[in-house]
C-alpha positions, 0 to 999 in steps of 0.5 A: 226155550225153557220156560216160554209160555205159549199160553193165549187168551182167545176172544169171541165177538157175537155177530148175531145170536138167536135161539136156534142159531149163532154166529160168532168171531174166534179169535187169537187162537188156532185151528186146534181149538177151533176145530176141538170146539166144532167137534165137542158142539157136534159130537159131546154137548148132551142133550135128552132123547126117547132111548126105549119105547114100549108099544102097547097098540099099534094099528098104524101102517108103519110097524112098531121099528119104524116108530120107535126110530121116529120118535128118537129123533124128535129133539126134545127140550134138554136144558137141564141134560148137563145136570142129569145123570147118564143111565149107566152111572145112575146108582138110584136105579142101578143102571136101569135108566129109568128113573127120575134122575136120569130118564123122562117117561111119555106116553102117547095115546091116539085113535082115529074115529071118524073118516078124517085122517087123524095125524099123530104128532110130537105135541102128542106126546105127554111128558112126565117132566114139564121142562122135557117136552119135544121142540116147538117150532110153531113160532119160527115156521107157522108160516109156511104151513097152510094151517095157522097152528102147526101141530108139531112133527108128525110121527104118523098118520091114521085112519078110521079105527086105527089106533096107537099106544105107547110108553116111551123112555128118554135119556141122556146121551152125546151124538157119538153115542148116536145122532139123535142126541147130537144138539146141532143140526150144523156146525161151521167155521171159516178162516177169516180171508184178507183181501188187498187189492193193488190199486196202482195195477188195478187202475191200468185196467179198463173198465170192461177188464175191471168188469170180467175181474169182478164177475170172475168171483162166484160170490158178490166179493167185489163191485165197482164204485158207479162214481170213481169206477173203482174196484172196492171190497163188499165183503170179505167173508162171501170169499169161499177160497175158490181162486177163482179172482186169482185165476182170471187175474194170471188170465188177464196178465195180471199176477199180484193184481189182488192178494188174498190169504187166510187169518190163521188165528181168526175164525168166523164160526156159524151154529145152528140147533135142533133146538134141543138147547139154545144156540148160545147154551151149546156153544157155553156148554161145549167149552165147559166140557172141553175145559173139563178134557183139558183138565182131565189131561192135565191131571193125566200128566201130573199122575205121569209126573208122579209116577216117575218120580215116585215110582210105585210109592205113587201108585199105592197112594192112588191105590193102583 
């Protein structure tokens, strides 16, 4: 019908945020956007990472390949990557990447000089930025350490005499260019199931048939109630649309005995970082960049629209 708006307004519900994870509720919309916000989470949400690495000395076991693949992939800390430019739009240093506007120089200078194995880590590594440095996960992993301090990731291991020395160039960059800059370490999101259990059926069972039914389910999706003896719903959302339950109730004679089907405009999205950028920050920054494709397709069409209806005039006036 012409002129009917097909325009909806989604909603988020936050249902744990910390800062290396999210876990959220996306609601009135489809899976399009849905799944455009995973992918722009995974794939385009830029972060900072080392690009170039210049080794002056390197005595180490591994060779100077392997380390500059190492050092790539520590995550470093990017909040201020949405305001940097990409090195090859960056006009201060003509596509050079390196300069203070779109790269962050470090160097790394180790070397063992007794009989104990020196290990070369990310915290050793010295920024020319204080708010570019590589992630700290002592907080969130120091107990799983024999050491109450852990010193970071480490990058390689000495030995008396051995010795390592290097500059290293971080830059901008998206996971599709290459995953070192990807921002999540996973990305996930789920139709919310509705479950509807048919009680007058569900009653005609015996308590050993309630038994196998509920044990049926891979996931603690449903219990019975010690009192009434009544299968009931624990939770909803450890449904992995296996049909496991919906199998076992066609074994047992039972078709309909529970109904489950997926909400098509519910999603119940899961993140989690590499801790290059907060958890909630790459879920703004991923709807910021997919309003700004929105609005590119948009002024996209209004060009068409131009186009045919001022033919070449249309063109001269954007100077094609």
């Amino acid at each position: 019908m012409e002129g009917k708006s097909y325009q909806r307004f989604p909603k988020v519900k936050i249902r744990d945020l910390r800062d290396d994870y999210a876990k959220f509720d996306l609601r009135d919309t489809d899976a399009s956007v849905a799944n455009a916000l995973r992918r722009v989470m995974i794939a385009e949400v830029p972060t900072i990472a080392i690009d170039l690495v210049e080794i002056e000395v390197n005595s180490t076991v591994l060779n100077d390949e392997f380390i500059a693949h190492r050092l790539g992939l520590i995550p470093l800390t990017s909040d201020r990557a949405m305001s940097m430019r990409f090195s090859r739009d960056c006009d201060a240093c003509d596509g050079d990447g390196q300069c203070e506007f779109c790269s962050v120089e470090f160097h790394l200078r180790a070397k063992c000089i007794n009989d104990q194995t020196l290990d070369v880590t990310s915290k050793d590594l010295y920024s020319s930025d204080h708010t570019v440095v590589p992630v700290d996960f002592s907080d969130a992993s120091g107990a799983g350490f024999d050491t109450p301090e852990p010193r970071g990731i480490i990058i390689v291991k000495l030995r008396r005499g051995q010795e390592l020395r290097l500059r290293a160039i971080a830059r901008k960059g998206i996971g599709k260019d290459h995953a070192k800059w990807s921002p999540a370490a996973t990305v996930t999101f789920m139709y919310e199931p509705e479950i509807h259990i048919n009680e007058d059926m569900m009653g005609s069972l015996t308590l050993e048939e309630k038994r196998s039914f509920v044990e049926s389910s891979p996931t603690k999706v449903f219990d019975i109630n010690p009192t009434t003896q009544q299968v009931y719903v624990t939770d909803r959302e450890l449904y992995a649309y296996d049909d496991e339950v919906l199998k076992k109730a066609e074994a047992m004679g039972k078709p309909g005995l529970v109904e489950i089907y997926a909400k098509e405009d519910s999603f119940i999205f899961t993140v989690e970082s590499t801790g290059a950028v907060k958890a909630s920050q790459l879920v703004l920054n991923a709807i910021e960049i997919l309003k700004q494709k929105l609005d590119a397709v948009r002024l996209s069409e209004d060009t068409v629209e131009a186009d045919e209806q001022f033919g070449e005039l249309g063109a001269h006036m954007r100077g094609g």
